[in-house]
C-alpha positions as CSV (number, residue, x, y, z in Angstrom):
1,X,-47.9,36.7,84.5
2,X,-47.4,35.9,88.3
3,X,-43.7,36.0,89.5
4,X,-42.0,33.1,88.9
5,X,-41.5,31.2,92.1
6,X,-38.1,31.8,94.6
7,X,-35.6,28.7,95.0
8,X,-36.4,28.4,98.8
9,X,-40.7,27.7,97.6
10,X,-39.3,25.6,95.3
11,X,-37.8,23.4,97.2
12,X,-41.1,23.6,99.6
13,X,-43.0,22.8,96.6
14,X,-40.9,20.1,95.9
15,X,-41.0,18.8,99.4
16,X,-44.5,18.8,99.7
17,X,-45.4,17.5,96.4
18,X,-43.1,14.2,97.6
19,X,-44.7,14.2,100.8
20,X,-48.1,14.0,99.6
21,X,-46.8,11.3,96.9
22,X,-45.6,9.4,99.3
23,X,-48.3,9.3,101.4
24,X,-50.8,8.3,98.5
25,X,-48.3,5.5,97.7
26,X,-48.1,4.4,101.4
27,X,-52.1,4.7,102.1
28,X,-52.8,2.7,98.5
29,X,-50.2,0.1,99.7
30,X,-51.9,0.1,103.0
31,X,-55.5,-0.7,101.2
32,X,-54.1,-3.5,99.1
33,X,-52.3,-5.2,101.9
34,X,-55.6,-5.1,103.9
35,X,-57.8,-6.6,101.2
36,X,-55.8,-9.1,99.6
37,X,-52.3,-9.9,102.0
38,X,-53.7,-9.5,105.8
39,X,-50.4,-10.1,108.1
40,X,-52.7,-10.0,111.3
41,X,-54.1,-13.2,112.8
42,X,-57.9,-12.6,113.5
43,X,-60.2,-15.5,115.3
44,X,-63.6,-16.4,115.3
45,X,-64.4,-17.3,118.9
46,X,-62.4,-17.7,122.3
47,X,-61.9,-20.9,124.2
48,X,-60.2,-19.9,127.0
49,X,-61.6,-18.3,129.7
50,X,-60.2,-17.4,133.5
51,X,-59.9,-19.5,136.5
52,X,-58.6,-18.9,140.0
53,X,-56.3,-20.9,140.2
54,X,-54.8,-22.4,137.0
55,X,-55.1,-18.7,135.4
56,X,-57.0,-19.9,132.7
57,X,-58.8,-22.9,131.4
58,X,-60.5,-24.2,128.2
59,X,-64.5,-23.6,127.9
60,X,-65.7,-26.6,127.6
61,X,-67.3,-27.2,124.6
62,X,-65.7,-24.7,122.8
63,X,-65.4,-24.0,118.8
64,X,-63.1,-21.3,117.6
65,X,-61.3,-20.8,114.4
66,X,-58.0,-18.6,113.3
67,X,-56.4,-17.4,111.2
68,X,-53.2,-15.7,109.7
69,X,-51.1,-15.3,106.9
70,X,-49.0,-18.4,107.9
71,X,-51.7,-20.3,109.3
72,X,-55.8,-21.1,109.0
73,X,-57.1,-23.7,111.7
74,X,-60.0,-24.5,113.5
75,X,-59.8,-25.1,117.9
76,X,-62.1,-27.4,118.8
77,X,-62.5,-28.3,122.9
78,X,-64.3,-31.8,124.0
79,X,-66.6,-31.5,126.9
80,X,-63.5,-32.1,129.3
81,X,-61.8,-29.3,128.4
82,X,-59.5,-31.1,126.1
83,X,-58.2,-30.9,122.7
84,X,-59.3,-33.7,121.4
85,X,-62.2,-35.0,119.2
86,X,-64.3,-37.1,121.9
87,X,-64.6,-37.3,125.4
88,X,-62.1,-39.3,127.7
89,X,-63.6,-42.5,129.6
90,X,-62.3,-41.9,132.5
91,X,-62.1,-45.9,133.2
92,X,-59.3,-47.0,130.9
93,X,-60.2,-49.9,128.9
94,X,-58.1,-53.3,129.9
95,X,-54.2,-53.0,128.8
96,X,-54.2,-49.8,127.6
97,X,-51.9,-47.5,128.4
98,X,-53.0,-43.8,128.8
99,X,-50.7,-41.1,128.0
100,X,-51.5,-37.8,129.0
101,X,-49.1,-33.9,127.6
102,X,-48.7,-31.3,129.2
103,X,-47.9,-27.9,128.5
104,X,-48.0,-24.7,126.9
105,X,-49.8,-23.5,123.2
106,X,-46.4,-25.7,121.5
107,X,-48.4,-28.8,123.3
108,X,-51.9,-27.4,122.4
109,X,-50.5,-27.2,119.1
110,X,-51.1,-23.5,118.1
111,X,-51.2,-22.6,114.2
112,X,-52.5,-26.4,113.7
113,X,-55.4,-28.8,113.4
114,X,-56.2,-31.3,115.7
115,X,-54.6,-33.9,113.4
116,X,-51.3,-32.2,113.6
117,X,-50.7,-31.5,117.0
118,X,-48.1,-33.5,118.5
119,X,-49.9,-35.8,120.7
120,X,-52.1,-36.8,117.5
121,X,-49.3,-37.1,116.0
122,X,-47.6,-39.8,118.1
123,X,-51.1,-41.2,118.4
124,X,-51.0,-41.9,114.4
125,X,-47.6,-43.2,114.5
126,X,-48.6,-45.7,117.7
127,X,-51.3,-46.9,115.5
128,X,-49.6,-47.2,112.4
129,X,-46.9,-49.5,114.2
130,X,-49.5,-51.5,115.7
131,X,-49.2,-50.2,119.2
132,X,-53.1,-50.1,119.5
133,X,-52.8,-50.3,123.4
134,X,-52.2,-46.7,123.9
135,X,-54.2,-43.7,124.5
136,X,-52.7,-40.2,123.9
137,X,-55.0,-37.1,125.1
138,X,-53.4,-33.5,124.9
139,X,-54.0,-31.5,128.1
140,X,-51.8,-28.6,126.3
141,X,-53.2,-25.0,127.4
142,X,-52.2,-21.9,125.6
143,X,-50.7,-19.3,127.6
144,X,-49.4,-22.2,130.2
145,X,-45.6,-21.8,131.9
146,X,-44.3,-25.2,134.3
147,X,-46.2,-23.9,137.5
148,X,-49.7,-23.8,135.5
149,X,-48.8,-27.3,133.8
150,X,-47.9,-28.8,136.9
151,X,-50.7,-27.8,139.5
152,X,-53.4,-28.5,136.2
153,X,-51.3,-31.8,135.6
154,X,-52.1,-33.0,139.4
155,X,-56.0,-32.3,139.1
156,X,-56.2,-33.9,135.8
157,X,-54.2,-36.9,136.3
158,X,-56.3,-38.0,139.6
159,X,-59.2,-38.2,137.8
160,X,-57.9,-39.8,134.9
161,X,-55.5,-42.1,135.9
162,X,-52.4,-42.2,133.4
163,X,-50.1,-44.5,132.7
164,X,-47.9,-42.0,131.4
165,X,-47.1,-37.9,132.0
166,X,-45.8,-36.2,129.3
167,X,-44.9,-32.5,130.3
168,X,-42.9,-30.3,128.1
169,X,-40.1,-27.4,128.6
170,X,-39.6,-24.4,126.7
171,X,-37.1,-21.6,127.2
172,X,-40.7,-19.0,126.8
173,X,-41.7,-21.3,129.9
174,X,-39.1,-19.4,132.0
175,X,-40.3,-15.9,130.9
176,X,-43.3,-16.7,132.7
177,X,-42.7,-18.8,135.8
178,X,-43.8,-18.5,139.1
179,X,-43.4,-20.6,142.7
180,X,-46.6,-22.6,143.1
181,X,-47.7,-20.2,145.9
182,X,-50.8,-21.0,148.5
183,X,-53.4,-20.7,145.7
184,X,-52.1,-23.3,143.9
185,X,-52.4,-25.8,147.2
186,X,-56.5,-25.3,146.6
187,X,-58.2,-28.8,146.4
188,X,-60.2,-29.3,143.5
189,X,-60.8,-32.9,142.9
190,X,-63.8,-32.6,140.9
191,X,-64.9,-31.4,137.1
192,X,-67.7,-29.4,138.9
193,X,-64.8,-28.0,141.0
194,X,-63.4,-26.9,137.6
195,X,-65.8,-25.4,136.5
196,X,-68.4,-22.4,136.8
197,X,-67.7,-22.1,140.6
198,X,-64.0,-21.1,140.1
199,X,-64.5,-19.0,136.9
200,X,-64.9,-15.6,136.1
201,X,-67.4,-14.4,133.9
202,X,-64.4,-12.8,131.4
203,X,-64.3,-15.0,127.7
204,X,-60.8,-14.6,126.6
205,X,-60.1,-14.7,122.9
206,X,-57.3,-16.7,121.6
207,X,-55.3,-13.2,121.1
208,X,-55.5,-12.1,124.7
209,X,-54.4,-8.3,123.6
210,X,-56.9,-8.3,120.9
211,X,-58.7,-4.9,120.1
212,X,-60.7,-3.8,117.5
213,X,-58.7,-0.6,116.7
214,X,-57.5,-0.3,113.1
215,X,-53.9,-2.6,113.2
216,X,-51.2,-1.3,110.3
217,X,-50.5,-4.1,107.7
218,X,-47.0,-2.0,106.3
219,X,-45.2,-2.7,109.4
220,X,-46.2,-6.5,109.9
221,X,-45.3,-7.1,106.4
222,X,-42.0,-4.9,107.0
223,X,-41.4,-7.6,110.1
224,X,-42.2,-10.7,108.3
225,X,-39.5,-9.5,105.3
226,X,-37.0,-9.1,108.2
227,X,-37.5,-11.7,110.0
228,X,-37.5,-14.4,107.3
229,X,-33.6,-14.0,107.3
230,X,-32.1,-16.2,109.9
231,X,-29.1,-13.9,110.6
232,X,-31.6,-10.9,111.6
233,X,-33.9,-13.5,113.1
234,X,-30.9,-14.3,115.5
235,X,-30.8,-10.4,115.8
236,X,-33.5,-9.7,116.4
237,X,-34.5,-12.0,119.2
238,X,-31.1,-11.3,121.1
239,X,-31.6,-8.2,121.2
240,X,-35.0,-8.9,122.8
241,X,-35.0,-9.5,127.0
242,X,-34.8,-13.1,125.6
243,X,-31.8,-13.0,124.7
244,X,-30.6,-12.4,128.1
245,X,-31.7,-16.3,128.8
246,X,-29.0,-17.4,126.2
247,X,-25.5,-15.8,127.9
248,X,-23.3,-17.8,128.8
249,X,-22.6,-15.7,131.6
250,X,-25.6,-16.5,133.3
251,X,-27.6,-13.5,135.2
252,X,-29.2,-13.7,138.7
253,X,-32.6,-13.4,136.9
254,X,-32.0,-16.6,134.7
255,X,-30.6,-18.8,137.9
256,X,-33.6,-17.5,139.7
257,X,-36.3,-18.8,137.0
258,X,-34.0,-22.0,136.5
259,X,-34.3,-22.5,140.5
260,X,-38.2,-21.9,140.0
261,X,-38.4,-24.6,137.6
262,X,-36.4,-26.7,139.3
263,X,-38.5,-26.4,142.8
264,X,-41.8,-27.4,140.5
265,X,-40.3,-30.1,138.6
266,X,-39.5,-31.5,142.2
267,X,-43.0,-31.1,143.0
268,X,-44.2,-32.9,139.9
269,X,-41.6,-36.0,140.2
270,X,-43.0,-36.2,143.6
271,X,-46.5,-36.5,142.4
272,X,-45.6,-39.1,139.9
273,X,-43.8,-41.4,142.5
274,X,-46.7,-41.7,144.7
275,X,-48.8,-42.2,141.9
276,X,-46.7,-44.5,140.3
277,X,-47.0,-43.0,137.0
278,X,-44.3,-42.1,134.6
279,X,-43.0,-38.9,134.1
280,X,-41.2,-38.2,130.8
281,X,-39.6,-34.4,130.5
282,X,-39.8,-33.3,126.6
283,X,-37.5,-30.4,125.7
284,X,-38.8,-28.2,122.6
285,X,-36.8,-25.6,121.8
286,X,-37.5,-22.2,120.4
287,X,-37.0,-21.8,116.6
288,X,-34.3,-19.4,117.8
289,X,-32.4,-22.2,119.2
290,X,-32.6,-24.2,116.0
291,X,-32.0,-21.1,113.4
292,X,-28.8,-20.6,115.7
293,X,-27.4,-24.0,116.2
294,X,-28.0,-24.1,111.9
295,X,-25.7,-20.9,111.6
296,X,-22.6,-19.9,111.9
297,X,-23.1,-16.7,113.2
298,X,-20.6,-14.1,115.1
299,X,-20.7,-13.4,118.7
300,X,-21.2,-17.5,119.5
301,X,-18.7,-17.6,122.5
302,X,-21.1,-15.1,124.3
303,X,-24.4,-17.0,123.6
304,X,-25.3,-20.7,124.4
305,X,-28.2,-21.6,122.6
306,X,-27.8,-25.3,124.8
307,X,-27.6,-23.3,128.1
308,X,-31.2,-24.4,128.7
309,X,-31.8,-27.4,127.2
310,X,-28.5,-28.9,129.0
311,X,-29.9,-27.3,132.6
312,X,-32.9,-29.8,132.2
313,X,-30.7,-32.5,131.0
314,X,-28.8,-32.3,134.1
315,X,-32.0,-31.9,136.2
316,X,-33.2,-35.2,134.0
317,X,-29.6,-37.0,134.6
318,X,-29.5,-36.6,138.4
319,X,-33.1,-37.1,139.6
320,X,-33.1,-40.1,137.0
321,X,-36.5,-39.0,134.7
322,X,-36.7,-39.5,131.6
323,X,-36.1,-36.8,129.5
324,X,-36.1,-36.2,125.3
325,X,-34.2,-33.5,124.1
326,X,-35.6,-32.7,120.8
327,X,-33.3,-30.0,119.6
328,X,-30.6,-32.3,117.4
329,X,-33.5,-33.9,115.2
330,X,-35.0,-30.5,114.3
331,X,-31.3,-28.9,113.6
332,X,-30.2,-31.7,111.7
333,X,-33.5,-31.2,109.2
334,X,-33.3,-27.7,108.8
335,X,-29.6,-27.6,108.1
336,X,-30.3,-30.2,105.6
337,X,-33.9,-29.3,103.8
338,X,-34.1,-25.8,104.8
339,X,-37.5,-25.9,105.1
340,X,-38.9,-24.0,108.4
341,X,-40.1,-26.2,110.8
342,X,-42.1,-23.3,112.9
343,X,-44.0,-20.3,111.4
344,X,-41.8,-17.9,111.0
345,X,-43.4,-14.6,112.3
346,X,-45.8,-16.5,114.9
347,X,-43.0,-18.6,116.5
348,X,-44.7,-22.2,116.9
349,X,-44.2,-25.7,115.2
350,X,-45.9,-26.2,112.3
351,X,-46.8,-29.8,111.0
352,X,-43.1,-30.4,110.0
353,X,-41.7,-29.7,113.2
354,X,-44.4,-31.0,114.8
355,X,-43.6,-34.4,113.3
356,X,-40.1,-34.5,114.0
357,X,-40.9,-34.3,117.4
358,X,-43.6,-36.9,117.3
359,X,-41.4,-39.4,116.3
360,X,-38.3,-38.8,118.1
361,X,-41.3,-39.3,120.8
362,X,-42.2,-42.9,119.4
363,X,-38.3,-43.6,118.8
364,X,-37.7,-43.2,122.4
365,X,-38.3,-45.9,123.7
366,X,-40.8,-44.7,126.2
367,X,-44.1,-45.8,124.7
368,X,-43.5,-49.3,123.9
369,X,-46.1,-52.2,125.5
């Protein structure tokens, strides 16, 4: 008979034998996760593709589908470079009114079909209510902050002619915002001009960070438990750089990109008075700023969850543009249904919230004959 083992290799044996276990139990969770709960969103095609001066565009044309565990959807891009079913005639038919968004992927409507994008949305609702004189096309471009919008809004509407300029505002916008600098002052009056002369040859998928190295399901589905508390939610995103666009003590950074906006938002009143088009301003706010305003939560008198949305009020107020908040109506139904108005882990409206905001749109007064 061997000797029988010392404490100290029992105690290795011990640790090692867990170790392994572990392991095993972590790789087989691992396997299952990947074959029947995928937490990644993977696509089928890109749409996008680089420009030289908008930063990106749609490819015309374009089919792409994706898909996650909060969402599945297919993207689907008109020969305009549009979201939208069919082309645009670019002579309006006789007393209609076209209405024309503008924005970021919450426009685009990102995690949703075509139906259930916003600007469908309202167009469903105009209809239903027998406002048939109105034409709603979504100009929404994923990846967008004001100074794309803006400069992309200018080339589209003089070729289209609106009646009616819908461009949105997002706190994420001012993560990302620029001054319109000397390559934004480019003419391009044509769809020629936006097209395979100003591109690059690069396809971008919809996941601009994609890669095709093996991507861990155990931590995404560690996230998605977290973050489907609103308290670590709030947490979490606070203590993100976000969070420092929410202090009430307001940094230099913040007044900075506030002052940016401000400077475009100049520029795209401007462009609507000479035109003689009207310009509405549509607040979303970040599913942060609705999970907070819902809560109670600790730590409020150091963090203004309205500390954006009342800057571009302000703007609204004292330049006189109309401007829809849309904050209360999406507060005031999750405090009542508790039903999530956004996808949780991916961040942007879903049909619900989507709706709310689609009819706080039509309620507004702003689209009536």
């Amino acid at each position: 008979m061997g000797k029988p083992l010392t404490k100290s290799k029992k105690i290795t044996f011990f640790i090692v034998f867990n170790l392994i276990s572990v392991s095993i139990i972590i790789l087989l969770l691992e396997v299952f996760l990947n074959l029947f709960l995928d937490g990644h969103i993977r696509h089928d095609g890109g749409f996008l593709e680089d420009h030289n001066i908008y930063k990106v565009v749609h490819i015309k044309n374009a089919i792409a589908t994706q898909k996650g565990p909060e969402f599945e959807y297919t993207i689907k891009i008109n020969s305009q470079g549009f979201r939208e079913p069919n082309d645009t005639q670019k002579e309006k038919k006789q007393k209609t009114k076209r209405v024309m968004f503008f924005g970021d992927s919450f426009t685009f409507g990102s995690g949703n079909d075509e139906k259930n994008t916003i600007p469908s949305l309202l167009d469903s609702i105009l209809i239903y209510n027998n406002n048939q004189n109105f034409e709603v096309i979504n100009c929404g471009i994923s990846s967008y902050s004001t100074h794309n919008s803006v400069v992309y809004m200018e080339h589209i509407a003089k070729q289209f002619n609106p009646d009616i300029l819908v461009l949105s505002l997002m706190p994420n916008d001012l993560f990302r915002v620029t001054q319109i600098d000397s390559q934004y002052h480019t003419s391009v009056e044509t769809d020629s001009d936006l097209g395979k002369n100003n591109m690059s040859q690069n396809n971008i998928d919809i996941d601009r960070n994609y890669s095709k190295k093996y991507k861990w399901q155990i931590p995404v589905l560690a996230k998605r438990i977290l973050l489907s508390s609103d308290y670590f939610y709030s947490k979490v995103y606070l203590s993100s750089f976000r969070g420092e666009y929410f202090k009430k003590n307001i940094s230099e950074l913040v007044k900075n990109k506030l002052d940016i906006t401000a400077s475009i938002l100049d520029r795209a009143i401007k462009f609507c008075k000479m035109r003689k088009v009207k310009l509405v301003l549509l607040y979303m706010p970040q599913q942060f700023e609705v999970i907070y305003k819902s809560n109670e939560f600790e730590n409020k008198n150091k963090i203004d969850p309205d500390l954006i949305s009342n800057y571009y009020k302000n703007y609204a107020s004292k330049n006189n543009i109309n401007f829809l908040n849309t904050k209360k109506r999406l507060v005031n139904s999750y405090q009542a249904n508790r039903e999530d108005l956004y996808f949780r882990l991916d961040g942007h409206l879903n049909y619900f919230g989507n709706k709310i905001i689609a009819e706080s749109l039509f309620q507004s007064g702003y689209f009536s004959d």
